[in-house]
N, CA, C and O atoms as a Tripos MOL2 file, in Angstrom:
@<TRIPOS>MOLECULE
protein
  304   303    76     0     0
PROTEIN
NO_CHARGES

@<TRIPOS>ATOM
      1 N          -7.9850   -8.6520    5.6990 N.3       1 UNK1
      2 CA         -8.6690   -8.2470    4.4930 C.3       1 UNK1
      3 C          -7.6300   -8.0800    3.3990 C.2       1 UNK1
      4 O          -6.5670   -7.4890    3.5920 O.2       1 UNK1
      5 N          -7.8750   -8.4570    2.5980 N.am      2 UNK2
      6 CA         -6.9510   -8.0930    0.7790 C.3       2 UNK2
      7 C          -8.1620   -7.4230   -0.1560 C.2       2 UNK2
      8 O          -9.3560   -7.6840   -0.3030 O.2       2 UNK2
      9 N          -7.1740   -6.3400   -0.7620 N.am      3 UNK3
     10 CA         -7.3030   -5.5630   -1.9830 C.3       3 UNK3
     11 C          -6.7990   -6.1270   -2.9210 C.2       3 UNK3
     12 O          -5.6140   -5.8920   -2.6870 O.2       3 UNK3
     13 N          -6.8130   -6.7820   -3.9440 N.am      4 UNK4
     14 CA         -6.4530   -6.9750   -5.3220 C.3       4 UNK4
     15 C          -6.4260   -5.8190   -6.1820 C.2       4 UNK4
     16 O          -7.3400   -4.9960   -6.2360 O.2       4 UNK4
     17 N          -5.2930   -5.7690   -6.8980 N.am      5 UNK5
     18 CA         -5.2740   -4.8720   -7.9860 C.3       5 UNK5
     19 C          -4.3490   -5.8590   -9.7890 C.2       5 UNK5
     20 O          -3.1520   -6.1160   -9.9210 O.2       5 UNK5
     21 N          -5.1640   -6.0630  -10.5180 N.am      6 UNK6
     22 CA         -4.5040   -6.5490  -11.3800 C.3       6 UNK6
     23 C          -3.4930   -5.1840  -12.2110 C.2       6 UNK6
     24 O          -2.7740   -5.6910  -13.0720 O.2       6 UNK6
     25 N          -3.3990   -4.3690  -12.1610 N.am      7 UNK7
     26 CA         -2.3140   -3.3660  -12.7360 C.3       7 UNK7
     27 C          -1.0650   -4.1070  -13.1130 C.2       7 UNK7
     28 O          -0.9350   -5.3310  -13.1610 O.2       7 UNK7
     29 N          -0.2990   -3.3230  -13.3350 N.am      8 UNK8
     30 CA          1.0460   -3.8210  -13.7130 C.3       8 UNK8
     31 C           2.3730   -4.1220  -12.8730 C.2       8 UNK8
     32 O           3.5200   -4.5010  -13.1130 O.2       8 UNK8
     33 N           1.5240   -3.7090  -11.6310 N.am      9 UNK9
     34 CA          2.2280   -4.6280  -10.1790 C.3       9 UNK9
     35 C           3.6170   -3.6820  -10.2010 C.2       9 UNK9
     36 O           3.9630   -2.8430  -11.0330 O.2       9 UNK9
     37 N           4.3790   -4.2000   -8.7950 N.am     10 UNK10
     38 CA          5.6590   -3.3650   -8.5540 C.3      10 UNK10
     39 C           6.4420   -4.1790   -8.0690 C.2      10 UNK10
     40 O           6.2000   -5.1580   -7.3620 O.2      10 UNK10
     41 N           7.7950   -3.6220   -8.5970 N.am     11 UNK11
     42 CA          8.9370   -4.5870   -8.6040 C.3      11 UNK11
     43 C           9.5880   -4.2920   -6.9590 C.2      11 UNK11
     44 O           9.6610   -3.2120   -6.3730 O.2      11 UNK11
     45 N           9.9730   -5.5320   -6.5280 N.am     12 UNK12
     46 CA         10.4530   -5.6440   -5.4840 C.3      12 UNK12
     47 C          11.6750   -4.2720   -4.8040 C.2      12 UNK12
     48 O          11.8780   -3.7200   -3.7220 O.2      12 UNK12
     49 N          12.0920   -4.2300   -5.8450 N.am     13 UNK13
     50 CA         12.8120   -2.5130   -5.4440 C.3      13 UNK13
     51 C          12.2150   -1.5460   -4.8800 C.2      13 UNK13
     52 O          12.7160   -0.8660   -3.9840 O.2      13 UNK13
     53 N          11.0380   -1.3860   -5.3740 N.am     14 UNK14
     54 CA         10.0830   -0.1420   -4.9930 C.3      14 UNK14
     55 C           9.4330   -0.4020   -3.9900 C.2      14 UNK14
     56 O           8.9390    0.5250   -3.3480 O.2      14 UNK14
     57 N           9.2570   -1.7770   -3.5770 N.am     15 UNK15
     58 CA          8.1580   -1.8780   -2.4470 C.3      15 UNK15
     59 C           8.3020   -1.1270   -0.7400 C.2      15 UNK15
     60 O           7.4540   -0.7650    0.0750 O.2      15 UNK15
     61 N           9.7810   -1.1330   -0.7380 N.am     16 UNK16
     62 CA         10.1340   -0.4780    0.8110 C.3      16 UNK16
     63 C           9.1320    1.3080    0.4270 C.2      16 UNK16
     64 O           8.7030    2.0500    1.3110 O.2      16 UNK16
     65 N           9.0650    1.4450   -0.4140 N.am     17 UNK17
     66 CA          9.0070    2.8070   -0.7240 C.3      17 UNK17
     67 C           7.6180    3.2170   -1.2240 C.2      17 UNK17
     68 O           7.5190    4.1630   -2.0040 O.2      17 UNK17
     69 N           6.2800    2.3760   -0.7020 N.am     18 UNK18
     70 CA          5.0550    2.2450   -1.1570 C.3      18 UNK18
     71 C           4.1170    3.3620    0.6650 C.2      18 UNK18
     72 O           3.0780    4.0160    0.7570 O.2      18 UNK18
     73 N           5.0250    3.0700    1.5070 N.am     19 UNK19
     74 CA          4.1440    3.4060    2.3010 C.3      19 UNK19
     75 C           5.1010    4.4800    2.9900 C.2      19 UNK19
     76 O           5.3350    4.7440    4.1690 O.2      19 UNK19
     77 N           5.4350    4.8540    2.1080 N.am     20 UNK20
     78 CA          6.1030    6.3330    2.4240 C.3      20 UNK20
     79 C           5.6990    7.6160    2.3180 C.2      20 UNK20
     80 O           5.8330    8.0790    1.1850 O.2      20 UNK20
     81 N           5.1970    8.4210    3.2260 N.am     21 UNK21
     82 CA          4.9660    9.9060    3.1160 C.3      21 UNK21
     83 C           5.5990   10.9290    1.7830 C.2      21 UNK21
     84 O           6.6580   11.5110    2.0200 O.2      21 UNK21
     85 N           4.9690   11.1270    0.4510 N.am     22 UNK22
     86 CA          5.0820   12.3140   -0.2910 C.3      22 UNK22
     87 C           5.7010   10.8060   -1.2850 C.2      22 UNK22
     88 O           5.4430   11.1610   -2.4350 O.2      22 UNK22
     89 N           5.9760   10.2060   -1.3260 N.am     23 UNK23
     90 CA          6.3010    8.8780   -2.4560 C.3      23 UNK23
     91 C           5.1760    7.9850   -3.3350 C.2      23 UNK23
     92 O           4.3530    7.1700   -2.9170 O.2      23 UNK23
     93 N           5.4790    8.4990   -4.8830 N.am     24 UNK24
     94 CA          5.1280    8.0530   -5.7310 C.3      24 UNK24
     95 C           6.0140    7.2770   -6.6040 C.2      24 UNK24
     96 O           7.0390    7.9070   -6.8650 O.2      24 UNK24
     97 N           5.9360    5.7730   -7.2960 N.am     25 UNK25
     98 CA          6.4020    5.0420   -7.3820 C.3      25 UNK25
     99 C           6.8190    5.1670   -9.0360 C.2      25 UNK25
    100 O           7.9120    5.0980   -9.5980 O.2      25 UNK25
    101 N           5.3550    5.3960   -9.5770 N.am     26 UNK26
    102 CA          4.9940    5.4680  -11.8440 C.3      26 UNK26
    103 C           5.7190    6.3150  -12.0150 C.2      26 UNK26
    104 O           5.5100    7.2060  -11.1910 O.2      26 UNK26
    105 N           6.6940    6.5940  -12.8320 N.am     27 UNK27
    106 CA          7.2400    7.4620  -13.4130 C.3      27 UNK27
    107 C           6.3710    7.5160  -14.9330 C.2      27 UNK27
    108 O           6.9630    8.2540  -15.7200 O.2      27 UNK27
    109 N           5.4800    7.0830  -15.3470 N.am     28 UNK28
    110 CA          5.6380    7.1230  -16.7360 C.3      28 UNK28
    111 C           4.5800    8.5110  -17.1820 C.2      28 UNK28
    112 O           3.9570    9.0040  -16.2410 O.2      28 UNK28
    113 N           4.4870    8.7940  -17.8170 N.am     29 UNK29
    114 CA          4.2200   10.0730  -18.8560 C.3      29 UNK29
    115 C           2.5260   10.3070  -18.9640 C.2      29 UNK29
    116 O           1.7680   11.2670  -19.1000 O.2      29 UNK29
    117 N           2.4240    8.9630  -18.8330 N.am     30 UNK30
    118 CA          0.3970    8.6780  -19.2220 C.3      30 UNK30
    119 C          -0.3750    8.8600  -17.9450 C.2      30 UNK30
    120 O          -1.5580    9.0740  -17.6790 O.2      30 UNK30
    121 N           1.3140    8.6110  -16.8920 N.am     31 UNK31
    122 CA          0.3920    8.7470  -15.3740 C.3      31 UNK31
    123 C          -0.4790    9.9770  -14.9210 C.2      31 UNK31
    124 O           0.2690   10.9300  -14.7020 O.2      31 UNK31
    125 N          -1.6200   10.2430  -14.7340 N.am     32 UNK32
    126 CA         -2.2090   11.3960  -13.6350 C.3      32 UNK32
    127 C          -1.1470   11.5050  -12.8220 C.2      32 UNK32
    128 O          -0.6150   10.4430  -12.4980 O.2      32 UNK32
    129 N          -0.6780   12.5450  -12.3910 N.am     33 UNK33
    130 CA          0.1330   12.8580  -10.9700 C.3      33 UNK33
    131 C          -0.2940   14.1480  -10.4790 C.2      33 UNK33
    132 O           0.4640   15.0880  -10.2390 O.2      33 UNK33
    133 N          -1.8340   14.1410  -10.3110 N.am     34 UNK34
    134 CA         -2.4780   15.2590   -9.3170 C.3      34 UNK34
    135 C          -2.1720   14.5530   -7.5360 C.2      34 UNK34
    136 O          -2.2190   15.2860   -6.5480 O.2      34 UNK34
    137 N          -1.8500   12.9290   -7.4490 N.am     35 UNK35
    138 CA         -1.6820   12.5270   -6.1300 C.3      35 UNK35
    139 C          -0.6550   13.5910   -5.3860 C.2      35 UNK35
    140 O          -0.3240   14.6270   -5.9630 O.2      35 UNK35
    141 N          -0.0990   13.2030   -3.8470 N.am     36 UNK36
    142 CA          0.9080   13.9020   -3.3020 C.3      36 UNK36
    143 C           1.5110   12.4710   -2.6250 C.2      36 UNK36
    144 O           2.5590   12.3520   -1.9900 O.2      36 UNK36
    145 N           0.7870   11.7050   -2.8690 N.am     37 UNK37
    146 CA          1.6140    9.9580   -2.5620 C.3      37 UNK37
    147 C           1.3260    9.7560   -0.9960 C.2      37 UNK37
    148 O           2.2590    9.5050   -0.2330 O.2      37 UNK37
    149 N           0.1600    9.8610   -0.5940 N.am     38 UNK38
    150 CA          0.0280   10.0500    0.8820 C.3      38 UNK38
    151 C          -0.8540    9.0030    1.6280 C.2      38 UNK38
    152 O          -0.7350    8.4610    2.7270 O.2      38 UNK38
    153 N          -1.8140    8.9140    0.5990 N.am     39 UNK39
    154 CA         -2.7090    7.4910    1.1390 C.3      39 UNK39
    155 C          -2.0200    5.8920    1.4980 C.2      39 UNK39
    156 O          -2.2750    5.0090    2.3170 O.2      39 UNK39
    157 N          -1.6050    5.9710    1.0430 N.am     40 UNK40
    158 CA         -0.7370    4.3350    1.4960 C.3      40 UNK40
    159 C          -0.0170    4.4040    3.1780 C.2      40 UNK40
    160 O           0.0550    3.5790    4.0890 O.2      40 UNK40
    161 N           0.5720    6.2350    2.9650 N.am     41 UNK41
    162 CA          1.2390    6.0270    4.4140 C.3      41 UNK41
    163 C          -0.0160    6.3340    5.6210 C.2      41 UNK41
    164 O          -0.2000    5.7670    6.6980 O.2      41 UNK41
    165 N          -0.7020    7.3520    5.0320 N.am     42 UNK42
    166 CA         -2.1210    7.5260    6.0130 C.3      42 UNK42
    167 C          -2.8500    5.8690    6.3610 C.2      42 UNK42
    168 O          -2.8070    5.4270    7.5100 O.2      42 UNK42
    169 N          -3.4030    5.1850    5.3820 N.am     43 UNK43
    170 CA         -3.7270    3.4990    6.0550 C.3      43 UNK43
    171 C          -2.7620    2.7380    6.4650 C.2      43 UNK43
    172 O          -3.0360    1.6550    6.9820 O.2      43 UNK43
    173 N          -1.5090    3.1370    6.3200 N.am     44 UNK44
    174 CA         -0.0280    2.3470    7.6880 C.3      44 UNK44
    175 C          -0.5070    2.8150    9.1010 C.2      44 UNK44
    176 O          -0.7590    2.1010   10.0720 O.2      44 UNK44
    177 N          -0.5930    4.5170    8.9720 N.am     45 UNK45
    178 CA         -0.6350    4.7680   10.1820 C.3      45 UNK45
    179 C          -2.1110    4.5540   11.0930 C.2      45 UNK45
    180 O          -2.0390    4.0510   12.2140 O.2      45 UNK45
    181 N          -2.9840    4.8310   10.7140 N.am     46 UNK46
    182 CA         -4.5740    4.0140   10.9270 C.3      46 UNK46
    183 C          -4.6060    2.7500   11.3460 C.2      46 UNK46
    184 O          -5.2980    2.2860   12.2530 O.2      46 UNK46
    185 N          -3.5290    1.9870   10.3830 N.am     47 UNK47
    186 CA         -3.9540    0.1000   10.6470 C.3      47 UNK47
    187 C          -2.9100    0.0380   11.9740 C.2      47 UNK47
    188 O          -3.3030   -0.4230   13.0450 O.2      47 UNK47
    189 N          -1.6730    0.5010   11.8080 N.am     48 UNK48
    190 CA         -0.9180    0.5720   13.3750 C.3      48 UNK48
    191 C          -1.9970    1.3850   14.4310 C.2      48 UNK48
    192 O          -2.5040    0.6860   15.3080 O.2      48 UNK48
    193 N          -2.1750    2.0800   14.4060 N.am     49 UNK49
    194 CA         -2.7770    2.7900   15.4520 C.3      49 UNK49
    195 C          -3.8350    1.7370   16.1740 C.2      49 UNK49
    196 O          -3.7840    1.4510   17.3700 O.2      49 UNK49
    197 N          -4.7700    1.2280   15.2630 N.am     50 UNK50
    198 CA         -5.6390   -0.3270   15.7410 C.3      50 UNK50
    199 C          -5.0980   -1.4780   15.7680 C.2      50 UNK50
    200 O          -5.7060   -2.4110   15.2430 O.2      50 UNK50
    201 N          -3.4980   -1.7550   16.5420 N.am     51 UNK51
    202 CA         -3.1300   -2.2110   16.5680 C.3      51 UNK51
    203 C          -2.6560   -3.4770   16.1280 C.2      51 UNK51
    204 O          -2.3850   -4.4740   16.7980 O.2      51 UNK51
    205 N          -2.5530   -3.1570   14.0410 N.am     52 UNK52
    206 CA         -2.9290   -3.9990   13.1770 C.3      52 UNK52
    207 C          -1.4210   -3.4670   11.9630 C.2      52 UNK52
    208 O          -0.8930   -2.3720   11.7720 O.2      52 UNK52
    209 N          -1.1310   -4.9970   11.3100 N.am     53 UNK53
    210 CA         -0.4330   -4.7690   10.2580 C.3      53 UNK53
    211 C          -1.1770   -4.6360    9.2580 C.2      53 UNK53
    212 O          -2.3850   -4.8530    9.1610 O.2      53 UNK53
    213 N          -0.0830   -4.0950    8.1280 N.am     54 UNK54
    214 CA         -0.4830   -3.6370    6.5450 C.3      54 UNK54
    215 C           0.8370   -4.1400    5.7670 C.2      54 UNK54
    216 O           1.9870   -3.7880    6.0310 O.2      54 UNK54
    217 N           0.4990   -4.8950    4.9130 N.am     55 UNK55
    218 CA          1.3430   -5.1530    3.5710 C.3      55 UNK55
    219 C           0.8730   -5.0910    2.1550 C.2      55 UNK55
    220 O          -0.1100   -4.5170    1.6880 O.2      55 UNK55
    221 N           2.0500   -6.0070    1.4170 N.am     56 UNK56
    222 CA          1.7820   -5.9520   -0.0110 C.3      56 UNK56
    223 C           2.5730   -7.2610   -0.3760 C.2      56 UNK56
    224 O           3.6260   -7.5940    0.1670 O.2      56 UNK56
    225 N           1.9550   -7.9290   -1.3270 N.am     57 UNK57
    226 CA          3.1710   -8.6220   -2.6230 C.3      57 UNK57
    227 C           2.6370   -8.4270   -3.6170 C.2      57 UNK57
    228 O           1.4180   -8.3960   -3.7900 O.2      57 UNK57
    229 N           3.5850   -8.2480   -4.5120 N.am     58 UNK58
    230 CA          3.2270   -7.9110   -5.8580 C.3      58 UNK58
    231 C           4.1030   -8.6230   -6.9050 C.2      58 UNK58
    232 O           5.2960   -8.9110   -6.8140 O.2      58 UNK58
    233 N           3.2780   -8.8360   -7.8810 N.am     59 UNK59
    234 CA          4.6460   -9.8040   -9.1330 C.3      59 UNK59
    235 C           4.1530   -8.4530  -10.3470 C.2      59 UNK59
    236 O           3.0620   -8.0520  -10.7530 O.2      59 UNK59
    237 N           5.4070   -8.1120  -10.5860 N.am     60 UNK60
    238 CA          5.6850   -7.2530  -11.8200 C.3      60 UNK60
    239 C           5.3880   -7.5480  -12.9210 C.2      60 UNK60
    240 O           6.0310   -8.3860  -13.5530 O.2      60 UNK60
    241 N           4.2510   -6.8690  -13.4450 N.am     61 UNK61
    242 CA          3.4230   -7.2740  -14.9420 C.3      61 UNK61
    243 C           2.2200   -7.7610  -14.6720 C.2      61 UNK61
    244 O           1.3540   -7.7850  -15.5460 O.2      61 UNK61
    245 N           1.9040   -8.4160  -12.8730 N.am     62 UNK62
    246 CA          0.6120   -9.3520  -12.8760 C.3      62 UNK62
    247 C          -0.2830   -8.6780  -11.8570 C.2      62 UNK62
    248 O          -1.4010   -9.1110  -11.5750 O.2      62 UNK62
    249 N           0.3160   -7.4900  -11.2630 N.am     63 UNK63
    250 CA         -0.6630   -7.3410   -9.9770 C.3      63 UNK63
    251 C          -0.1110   -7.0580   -8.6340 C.2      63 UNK63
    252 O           1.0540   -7.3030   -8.3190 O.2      63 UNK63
    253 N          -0.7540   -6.6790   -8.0730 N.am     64 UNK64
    254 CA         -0.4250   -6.9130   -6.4520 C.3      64 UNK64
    255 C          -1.8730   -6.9130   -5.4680 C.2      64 UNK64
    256 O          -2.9680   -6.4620   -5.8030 O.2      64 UNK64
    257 N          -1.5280   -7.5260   -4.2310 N.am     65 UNK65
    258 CA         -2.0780   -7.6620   -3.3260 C.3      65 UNK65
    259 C          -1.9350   -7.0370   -2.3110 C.2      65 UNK65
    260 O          -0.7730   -7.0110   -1.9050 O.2      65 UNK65
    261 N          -3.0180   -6.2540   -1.4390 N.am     66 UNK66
    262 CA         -2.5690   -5.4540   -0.2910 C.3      66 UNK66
    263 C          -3.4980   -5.8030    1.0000 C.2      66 UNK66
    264 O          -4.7210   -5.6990    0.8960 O.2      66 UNK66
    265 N          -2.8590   -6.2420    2.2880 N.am     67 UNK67
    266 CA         -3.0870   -7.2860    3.1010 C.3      67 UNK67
    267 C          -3.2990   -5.8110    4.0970 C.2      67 UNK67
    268 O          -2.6560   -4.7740    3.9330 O.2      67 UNK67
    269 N          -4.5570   -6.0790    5.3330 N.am     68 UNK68
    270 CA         -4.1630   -5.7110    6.0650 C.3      68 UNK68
    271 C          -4.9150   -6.3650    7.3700 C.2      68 UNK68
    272 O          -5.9390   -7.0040    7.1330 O.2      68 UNK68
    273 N          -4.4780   -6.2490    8.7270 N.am     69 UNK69
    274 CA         -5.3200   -7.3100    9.9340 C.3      69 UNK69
    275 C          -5.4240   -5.9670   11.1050 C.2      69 UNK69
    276 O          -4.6110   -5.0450   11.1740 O.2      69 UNK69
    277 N          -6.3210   -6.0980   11.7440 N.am     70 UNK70
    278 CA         -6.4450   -5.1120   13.0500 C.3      70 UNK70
    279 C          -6.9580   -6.4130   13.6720 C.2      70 UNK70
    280 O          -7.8190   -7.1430   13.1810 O.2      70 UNK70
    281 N          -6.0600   -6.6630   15.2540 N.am     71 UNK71
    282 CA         -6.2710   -7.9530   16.0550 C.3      71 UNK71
    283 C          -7.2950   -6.9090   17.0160 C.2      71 UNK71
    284 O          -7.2710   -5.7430   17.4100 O.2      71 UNK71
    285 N          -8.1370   -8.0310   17.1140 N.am     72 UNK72
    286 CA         -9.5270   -7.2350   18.0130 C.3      72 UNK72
    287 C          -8.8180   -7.3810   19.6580 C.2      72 UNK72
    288 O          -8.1080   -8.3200   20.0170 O.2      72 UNK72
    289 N          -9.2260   -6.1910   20.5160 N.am     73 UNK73
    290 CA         -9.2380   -6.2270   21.9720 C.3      73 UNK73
    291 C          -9.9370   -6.1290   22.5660 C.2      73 UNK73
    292 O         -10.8670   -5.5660   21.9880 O.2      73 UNK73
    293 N         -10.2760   -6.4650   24.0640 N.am     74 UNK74
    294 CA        -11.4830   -6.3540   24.7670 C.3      74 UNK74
    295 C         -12.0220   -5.0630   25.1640 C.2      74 UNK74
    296 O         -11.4010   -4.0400   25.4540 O.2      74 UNK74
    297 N         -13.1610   -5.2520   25.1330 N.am     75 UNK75
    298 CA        -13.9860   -3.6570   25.3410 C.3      75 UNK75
    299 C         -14.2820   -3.8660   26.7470 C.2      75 UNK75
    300 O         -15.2900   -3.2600   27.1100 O.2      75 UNK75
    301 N         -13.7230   -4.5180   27.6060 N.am     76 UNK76
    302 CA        -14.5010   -4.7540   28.8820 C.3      76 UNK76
    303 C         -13.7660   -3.8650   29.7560 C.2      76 UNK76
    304 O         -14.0900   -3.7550   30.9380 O.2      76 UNK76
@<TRIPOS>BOND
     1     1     2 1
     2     2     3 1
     3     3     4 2
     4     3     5 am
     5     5     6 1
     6     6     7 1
     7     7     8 2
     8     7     9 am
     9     9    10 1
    10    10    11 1
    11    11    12 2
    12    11    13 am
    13    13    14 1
    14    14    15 1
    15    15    16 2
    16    15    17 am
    17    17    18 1
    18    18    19 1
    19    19    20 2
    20    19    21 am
    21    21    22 1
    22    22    23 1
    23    23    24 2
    24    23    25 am
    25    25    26 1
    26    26    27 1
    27    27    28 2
    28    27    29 am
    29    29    30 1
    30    30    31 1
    31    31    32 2
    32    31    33 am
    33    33    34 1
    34    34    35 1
    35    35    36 2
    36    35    37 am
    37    37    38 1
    38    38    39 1
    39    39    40 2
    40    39    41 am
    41    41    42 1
    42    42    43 1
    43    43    44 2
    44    43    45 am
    45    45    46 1
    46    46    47 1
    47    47    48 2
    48    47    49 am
    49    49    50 1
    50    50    51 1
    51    51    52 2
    52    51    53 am
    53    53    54 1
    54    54    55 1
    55    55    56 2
    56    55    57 am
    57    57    58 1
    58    58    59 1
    59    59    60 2
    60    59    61 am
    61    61    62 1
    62    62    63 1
    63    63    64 2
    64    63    65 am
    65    65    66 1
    66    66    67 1
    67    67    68 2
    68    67    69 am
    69    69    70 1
    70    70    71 1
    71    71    72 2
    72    71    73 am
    73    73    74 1
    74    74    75 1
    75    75    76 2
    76    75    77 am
    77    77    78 1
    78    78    79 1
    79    79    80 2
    80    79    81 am
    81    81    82 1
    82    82    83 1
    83    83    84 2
    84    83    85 am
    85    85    86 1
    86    86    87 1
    87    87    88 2
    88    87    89 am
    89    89    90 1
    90    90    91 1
    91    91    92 2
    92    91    93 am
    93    93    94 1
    94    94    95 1
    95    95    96 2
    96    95    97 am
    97    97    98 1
    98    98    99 1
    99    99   100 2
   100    99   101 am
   101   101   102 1
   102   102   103 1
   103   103   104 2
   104   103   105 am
   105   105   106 1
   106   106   107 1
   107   107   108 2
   108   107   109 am
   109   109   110 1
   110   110   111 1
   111   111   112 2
   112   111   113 am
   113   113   114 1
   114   114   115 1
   115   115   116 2
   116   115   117 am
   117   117   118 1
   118   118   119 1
   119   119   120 2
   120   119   121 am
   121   121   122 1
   122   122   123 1
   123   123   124 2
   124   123   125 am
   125   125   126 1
   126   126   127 1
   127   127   128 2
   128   127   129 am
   129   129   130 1
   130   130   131 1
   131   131   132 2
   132   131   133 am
   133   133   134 1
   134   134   135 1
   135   135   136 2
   136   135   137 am
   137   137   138 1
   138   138   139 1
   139   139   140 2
   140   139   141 am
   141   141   142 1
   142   142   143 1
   143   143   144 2
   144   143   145 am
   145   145   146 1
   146   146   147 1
   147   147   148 2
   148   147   149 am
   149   149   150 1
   150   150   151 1
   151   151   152 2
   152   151   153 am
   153   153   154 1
   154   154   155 1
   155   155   156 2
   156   155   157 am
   157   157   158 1
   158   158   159 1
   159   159   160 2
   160   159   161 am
   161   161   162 1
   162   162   163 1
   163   163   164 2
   164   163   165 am
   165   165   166 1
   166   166   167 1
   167   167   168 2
   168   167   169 am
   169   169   170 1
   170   170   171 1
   171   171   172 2
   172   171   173 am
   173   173   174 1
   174   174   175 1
   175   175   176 2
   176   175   177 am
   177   177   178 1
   178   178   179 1
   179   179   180 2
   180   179   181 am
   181   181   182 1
   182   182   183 1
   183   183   184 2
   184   183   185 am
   185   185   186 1
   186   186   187 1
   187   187   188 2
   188   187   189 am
   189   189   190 1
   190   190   191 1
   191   191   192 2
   192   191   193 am
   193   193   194 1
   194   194   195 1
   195   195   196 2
   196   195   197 am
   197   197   198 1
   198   198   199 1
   199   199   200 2
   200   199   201 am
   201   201   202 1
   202   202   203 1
   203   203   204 2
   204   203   205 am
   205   205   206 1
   206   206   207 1
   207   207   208 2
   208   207   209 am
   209   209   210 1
   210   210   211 1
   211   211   212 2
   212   211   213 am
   213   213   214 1
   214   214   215 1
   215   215   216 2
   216   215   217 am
   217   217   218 1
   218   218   219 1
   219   219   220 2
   220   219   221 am
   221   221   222 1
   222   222   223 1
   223   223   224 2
   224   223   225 am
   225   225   226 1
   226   226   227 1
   227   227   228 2
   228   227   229 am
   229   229   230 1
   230   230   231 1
   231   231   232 2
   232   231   233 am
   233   233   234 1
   234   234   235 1
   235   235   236 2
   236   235   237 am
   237   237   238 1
   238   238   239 1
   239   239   240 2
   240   239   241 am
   241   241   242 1
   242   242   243 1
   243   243   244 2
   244   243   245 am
   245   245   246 1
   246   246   247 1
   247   247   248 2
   248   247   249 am
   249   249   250 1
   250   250   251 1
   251   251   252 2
   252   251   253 am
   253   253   254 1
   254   254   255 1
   255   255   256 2
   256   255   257 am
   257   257   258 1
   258   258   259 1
   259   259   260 2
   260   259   261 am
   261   261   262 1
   262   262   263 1
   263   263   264 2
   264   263   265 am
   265   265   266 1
   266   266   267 1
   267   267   268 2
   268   267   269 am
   269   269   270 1
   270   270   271 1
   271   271   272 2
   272   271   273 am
   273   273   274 1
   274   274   275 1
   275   275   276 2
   276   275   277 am
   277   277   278 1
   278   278   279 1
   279   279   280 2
   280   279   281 am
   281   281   282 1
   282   282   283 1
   283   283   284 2
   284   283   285 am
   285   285   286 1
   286   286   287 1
   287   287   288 2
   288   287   289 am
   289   289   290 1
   290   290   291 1
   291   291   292 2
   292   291   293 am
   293   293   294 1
   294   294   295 1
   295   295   296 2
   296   295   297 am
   297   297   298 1
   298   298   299 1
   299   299   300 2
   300   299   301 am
   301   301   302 1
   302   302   303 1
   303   303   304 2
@<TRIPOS>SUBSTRUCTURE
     1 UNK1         2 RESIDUE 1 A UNK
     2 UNK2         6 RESIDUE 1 A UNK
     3 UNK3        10 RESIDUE 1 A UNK
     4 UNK4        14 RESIDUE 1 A UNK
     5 UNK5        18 RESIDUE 1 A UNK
     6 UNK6        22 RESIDUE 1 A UNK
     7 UNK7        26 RESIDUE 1 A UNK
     8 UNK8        30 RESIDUE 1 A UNK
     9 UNK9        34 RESIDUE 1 A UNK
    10 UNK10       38 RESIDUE 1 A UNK
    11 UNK11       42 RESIDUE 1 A UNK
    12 UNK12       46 RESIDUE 1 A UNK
    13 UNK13       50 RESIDUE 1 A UNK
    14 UNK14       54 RESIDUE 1 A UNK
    15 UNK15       58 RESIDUE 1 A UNK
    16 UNK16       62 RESIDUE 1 A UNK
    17 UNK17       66 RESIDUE 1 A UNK
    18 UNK18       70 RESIDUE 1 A UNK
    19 UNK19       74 RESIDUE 1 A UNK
    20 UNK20       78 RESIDUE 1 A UNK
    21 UNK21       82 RESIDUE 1 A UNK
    22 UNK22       86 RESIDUE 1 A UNK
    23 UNK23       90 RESIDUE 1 A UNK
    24 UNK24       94 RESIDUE 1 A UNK
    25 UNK25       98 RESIDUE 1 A UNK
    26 UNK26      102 RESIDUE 1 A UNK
    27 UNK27      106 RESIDUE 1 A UNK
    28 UNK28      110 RESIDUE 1 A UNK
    29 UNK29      114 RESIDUE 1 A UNK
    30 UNK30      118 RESIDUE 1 A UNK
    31 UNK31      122 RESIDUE 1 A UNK
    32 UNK32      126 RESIDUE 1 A UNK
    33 UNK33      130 RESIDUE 1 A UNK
    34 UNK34      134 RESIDUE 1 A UNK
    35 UNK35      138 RESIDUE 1 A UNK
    36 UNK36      142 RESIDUE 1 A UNK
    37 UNK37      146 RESIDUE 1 A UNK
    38 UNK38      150 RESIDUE 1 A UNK
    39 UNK39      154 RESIDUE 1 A UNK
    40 UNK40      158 RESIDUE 1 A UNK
    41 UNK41      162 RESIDUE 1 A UNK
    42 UNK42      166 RESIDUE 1 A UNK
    43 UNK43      170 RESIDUE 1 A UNK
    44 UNK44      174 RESIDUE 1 A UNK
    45 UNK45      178 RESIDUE 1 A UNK
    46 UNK46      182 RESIDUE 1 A UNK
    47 UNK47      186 RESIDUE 1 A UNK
    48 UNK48      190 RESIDUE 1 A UNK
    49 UNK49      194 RESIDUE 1 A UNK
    50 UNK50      198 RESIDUE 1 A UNK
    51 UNK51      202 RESIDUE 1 A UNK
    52 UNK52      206 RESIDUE 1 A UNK
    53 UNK53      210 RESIDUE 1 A UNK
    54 UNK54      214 RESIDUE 1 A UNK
    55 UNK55      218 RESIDUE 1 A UNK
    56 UNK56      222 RESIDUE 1 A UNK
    57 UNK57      226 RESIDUE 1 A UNK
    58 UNK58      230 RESIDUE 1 A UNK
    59 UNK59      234 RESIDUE 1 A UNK
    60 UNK60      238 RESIDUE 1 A UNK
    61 UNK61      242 RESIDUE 1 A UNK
    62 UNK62      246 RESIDUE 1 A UNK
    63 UNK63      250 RESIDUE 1 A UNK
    64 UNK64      254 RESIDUE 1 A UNK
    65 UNK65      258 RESIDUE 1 A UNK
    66 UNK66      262 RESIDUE 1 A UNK
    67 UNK67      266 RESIDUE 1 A UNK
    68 UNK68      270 RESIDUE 1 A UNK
    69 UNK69      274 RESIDUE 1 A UNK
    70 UNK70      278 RESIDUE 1 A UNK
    71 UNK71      282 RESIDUE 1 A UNK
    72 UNK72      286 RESIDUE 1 A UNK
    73 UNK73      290 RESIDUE 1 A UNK
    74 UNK74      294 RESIDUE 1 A UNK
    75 UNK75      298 RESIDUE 1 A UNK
    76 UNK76      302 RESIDUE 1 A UNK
C-alpha cells in the first residue's frame, strides 16, 4: 500500500530519522508542534510485528511517498 503526500517532501538527510521514537523533522515557526513525533515509529513497529516492511522516498519540494507490505501467512 502507498500514502502520497504532496507537501514539501524531505531531504534525504532527515529520512534515517522519520521513524524514530520522540523525532520531529519541521523546524519551521508556522509548524503546529502539539505532536510528540511518535506515529511513524508506532506503524514501523505494527508493520514489523505482521511481519511486513515500511518505507519512504521523498524528493524535496515535491512530496513523498510512504510504502508499506505485510506478507500474508497461513492460518492453517
Amino acid at each position: 500500500m502507498e500514502i502520497k503526500d504532496t507537501g514539501v517532501g524531505i531531504g534525504a538527510e532527515n529520512i534515517e530519522k522519520l521513524f524514530r521514537p520522540f523525532s520531529q523533522i519541521e523546524e519551521s515557526a508556522h509548524m503546529n508542534k502539539n505532536g510528540v513525533g511518535l506515529s511513524l515509529h508506532i506503524c514501523k513497529k505494527i508493520v514489523r510485528r505482521l511481519n511486513g516492511q515500511v518505507g519512504v522516498n521523498s524528493v524535496l519540494g515535491r512530496g513523498s511517498t510512504f510504502k508499506f507490505a505485510i506478507h500474508a501467512t497461513s492460518c492453517d
